[in-house]
C-alpha positions as CSV (number, residue, x, y, z in Angstrom):
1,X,-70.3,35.9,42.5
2,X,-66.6,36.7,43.3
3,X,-64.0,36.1,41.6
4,X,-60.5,34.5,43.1
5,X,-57.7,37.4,43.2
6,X,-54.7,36.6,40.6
7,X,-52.0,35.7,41.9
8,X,-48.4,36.4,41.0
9,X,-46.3,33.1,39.5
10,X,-43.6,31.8,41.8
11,X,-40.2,31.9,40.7
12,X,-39.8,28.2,40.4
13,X,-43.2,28.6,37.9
14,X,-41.8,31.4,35.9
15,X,-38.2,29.2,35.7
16,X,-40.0,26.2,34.8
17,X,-41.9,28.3,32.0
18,X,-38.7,29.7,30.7
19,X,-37.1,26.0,30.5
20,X,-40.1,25.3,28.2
21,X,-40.1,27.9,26.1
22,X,-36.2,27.0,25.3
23,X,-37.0,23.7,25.0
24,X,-39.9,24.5,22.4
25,X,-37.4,27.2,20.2
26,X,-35.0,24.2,19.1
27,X,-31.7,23.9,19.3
28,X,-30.5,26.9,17.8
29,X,-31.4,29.3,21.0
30,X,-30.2,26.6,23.4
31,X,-27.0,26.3,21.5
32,X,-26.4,29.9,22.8
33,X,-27.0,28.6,26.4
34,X,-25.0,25.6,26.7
35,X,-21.5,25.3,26.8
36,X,-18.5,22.8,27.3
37,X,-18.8,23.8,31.1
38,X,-22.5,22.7,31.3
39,X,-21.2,19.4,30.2
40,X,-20.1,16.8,32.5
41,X,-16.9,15.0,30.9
42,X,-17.7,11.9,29.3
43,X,-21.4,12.0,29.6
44,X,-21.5,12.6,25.7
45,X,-21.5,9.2,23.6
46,X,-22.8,7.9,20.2
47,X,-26.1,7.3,21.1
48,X,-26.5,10.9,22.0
49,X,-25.6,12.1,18.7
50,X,-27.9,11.6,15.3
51,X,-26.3,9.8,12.7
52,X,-24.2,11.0,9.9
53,X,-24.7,14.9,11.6
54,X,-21.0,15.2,12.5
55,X,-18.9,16.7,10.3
56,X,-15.5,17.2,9.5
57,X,-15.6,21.1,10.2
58,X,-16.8,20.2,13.2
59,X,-13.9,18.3,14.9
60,X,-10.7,20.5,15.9
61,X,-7.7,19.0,13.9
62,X,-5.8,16.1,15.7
63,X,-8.7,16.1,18.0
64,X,-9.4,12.3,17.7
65,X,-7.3,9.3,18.3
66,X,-6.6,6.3,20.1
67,X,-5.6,8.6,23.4
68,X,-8.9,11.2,22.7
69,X,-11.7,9.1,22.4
70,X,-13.1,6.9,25.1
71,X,-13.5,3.5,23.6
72,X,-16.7,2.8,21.7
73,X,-18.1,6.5,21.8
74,X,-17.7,7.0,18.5
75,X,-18.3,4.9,15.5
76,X,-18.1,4.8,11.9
77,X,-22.0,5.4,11.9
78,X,-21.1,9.0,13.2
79,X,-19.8,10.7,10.2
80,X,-21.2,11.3,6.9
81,X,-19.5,9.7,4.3
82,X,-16.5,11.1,3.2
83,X,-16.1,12.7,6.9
84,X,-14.0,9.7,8.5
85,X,-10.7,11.1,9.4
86,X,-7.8,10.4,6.7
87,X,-4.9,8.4,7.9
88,X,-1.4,9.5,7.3
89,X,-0.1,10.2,4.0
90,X,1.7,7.5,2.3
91,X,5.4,8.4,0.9
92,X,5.9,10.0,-2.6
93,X,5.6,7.4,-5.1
94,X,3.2,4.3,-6.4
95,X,6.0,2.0,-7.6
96,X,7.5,1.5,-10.6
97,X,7.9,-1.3,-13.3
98,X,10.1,-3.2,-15.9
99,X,9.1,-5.7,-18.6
100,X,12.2,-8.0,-19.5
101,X,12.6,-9.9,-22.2
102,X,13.5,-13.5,-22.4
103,X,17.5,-12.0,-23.6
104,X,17.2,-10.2,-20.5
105,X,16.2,-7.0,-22.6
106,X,13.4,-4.6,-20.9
107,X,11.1,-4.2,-23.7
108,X,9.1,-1.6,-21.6
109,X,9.1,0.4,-18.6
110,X,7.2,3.4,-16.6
111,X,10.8,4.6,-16.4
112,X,14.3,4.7,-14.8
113,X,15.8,1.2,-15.2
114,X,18.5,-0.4,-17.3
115,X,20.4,-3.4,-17.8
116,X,23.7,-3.3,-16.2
117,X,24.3,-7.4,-17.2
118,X,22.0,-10.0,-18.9
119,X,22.9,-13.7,-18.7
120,X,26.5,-12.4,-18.3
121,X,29.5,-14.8,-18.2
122,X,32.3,-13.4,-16.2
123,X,35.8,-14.0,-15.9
124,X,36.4,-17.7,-13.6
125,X,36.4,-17.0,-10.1
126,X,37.2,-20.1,-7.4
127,X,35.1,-23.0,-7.8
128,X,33.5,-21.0,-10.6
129,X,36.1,-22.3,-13.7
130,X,33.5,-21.4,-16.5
131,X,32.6,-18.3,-15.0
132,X,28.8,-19.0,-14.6
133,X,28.0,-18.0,-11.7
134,X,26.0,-14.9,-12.8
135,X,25.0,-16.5,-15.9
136,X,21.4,-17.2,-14.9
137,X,20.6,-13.6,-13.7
138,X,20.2,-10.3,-14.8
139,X,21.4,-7.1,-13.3
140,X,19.6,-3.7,-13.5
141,X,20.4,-0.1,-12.4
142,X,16.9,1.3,-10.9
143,X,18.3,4.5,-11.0
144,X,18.0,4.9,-7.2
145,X,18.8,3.7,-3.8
146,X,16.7,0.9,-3.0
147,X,17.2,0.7,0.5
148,X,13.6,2.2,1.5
149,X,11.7,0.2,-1.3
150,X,10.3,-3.2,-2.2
151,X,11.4,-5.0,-5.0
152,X,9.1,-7.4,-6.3
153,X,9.5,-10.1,-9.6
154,X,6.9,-12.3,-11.9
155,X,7.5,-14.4,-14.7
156,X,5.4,-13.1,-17.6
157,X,3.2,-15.7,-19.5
158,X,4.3,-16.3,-23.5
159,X,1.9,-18.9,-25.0
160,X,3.5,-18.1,-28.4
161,X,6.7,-19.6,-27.5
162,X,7.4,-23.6,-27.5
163,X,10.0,-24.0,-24.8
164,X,10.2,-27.6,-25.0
165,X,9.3,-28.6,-28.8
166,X,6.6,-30.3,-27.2
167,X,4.0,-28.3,-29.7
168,X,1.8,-27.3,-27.3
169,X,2.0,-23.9,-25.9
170,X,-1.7,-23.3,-24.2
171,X,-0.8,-25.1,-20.8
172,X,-2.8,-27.6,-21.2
173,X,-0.1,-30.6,-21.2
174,X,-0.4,-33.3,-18.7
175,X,2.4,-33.9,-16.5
176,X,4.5,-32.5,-13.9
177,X,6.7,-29.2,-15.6
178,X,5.5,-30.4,-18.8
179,X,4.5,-26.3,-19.5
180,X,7.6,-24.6,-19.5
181,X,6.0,-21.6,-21.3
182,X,3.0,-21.2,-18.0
183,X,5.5,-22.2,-14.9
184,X,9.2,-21.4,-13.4
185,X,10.3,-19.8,-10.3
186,X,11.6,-16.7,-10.1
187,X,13.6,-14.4,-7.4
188,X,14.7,-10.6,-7.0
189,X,16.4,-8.8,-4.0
190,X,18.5,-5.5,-3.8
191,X,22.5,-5.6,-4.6
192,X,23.7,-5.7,-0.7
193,X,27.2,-7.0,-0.5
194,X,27.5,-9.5,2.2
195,X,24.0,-10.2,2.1
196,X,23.1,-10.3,-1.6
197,X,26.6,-11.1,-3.3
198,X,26.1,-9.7,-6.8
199,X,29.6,-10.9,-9.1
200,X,29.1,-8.3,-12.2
201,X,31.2,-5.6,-12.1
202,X,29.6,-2.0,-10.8
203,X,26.3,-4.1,-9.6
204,X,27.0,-4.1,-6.0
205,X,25.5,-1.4,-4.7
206,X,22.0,-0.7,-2.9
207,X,21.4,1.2,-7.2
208,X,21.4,-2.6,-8.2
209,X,18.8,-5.0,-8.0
210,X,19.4,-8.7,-9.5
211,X,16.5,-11.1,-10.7
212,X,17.0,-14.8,-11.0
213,X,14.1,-16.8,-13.0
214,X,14.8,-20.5,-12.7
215,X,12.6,-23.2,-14.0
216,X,10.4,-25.0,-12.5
217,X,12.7,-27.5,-10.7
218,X,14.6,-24.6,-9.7
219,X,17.9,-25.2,-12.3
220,X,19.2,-22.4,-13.9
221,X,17.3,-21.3,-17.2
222,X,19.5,-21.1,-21.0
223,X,19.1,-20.4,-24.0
224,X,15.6,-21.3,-25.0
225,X,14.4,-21.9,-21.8
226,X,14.8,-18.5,-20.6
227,X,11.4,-16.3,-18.5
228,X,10.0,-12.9,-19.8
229,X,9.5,-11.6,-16.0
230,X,8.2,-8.0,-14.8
231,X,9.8,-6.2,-12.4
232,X,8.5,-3.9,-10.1
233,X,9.7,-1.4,-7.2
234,X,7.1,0.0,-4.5
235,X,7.2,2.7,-2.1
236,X,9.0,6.5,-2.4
237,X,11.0,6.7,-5.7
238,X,11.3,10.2,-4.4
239,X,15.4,9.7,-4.2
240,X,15.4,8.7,-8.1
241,X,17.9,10.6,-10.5
C-alpha cells in the first residue's frame, strides 16, 4: 500500500502554530512581544486587569488623575492594599492646644501660648464707664500668626465645682440652666482689628486670639461662675517662634 507524500506546512499553518506556542509559554515570553504600539488606546479597562495585581511600581509618577484616566477604568479593586495613590501632603503641623483655668490661667499646654489678659478691667472707654468691656474674655499670645490657622474653643466639664450652691454637681438637676457646672457657651476668633475688636492693650494683632465663655443664657460669666475651656489651633504652626 502507498503511502501519501508529506507535505510542507503553509505559512498561515506554521504562523498559527507559532501564535500557540506563545500563547502556551505565558505571559512572560509575550510580554517581550507586545508593546504600547500593539495596543489600541483605550481598549485597556478594569475588567481586563486581575485584581489587586497593579502595583505602585508599576504606574509612572503623576501618571493618574482626574485628566489621565478614562472614567470608571480603574477602581479601588485594582490596587493592592496600600497601593492607592496618596493624596497631597497636608501642611506642617497637627494643631496645638491650651487648657485654661476657670481664673483664666492655662494649667496645661502642648506648647507656645500665654495669657496676655484674663478677665481684665480696663480703663473706661465711651459707653464703657466701668471699663468692662473685656472683662468676660481672655486674651492669649499663640506665639504665631494665626492668619493660616483655625482656632477652635470648648468649655471643659468640672463636676467638682458647685457653681450655683445648688449641691449638686453630677448634671443631673431638672430644669432649664439649672447645671452650670455641664453647660455655657463659649466663642474664640483671631485678634483682627476691624473685624474682631480686641480692647486690651498689645492684643490686636493676628499673634492674639480672644475666647469668650458665657453662660448658658449667653450673659457674661464672674466670679464663681466662670468656664475651664480648652483651646485649640489647627493647621501649619510652621511660622511659630
Amino acid at each position: 500500500m502507498r503511502l501519501p507524500a508529506l507535505r510542507r506546512p503553509s505559512p498561515s499553518m506554521a504562523v498559527s502554530v507559532m501564535a500557540l506556542v506563545v500563547a502556551s509559554t505565558g505571559t512572560s515570553y509575550a510580554t517581550g512581544l507586545i508593546g504600547s504600539a500593539d495596543i489600541r488606546n483605550d481598549s485597556v479597562q478594569s475588567r481586563d486587569v486581575k485584581d489587586r495585581t497593579l502595583k505602585g511600581r508599576d504606574l509612572k509618577n503623576g501618571v493618574i488623575g482626574s485628566n489621565k484616566v478614562r472614567n470608571g477604568s480603574l477602581k479601588s479593586k485594582d490596587f493592592s492594599a496600600g497601593q492607592l495613590p496618596a493624596g497631597p501632603q497636608g501642611p506642617a503641623g497637627v494643631g496645638r492646644w491650651a487648657l485654661v483655668d476657670a481664673t483664666g490661667a492655662i494649667v496645661a499646654q502642648s506648647g507656645g501660648f500665654s495669657v496676655t489678659a484674663a478677665y481684665p478691667t480696663l480703663a473706661p472707654s465711651g459707653a464703657d464707664t466701668a471699663g468692662l468691656r473685656a472683662n468676660g474674655n481672655v486674651y492669649i499670645n499663640a506665639g504665631e500668626n494665626l492668619a493660616d490657622n483655625g482656632i477652635l474653643a470648648v468649655v471643659a466639664l468640672q463636676n467638682t465645682v458647685d457653681q450655683n450652691g445648688d449641691s449638686i454637681t453630677n448634671g443631673r438637676a431638672a430644669g432649664a440652666d439649672a447645671n452650670p457646672e455641664f453647660s455655657g457657651e463659649i466663642t474664640a476668633a483671631m485678634c483682627q482689628p476691624g473685624v474682631v475688636n480686641c480692647a486690651p492693650p498689645g492684643t490686636g494683632n493676628a499673634n492674639h486670639l480672644v475666647v469668650s465663655p458665657r453662660n448658658s443664657d449667653g450673659s457674661v460669666t464672674t466670679d464663681g461662675t466662670r468656664k475651664r475651656f480648652y483651646v485649640v489651633v489647627t493647621g501649619n504652626s510652621a511660622d511659630r517662634g
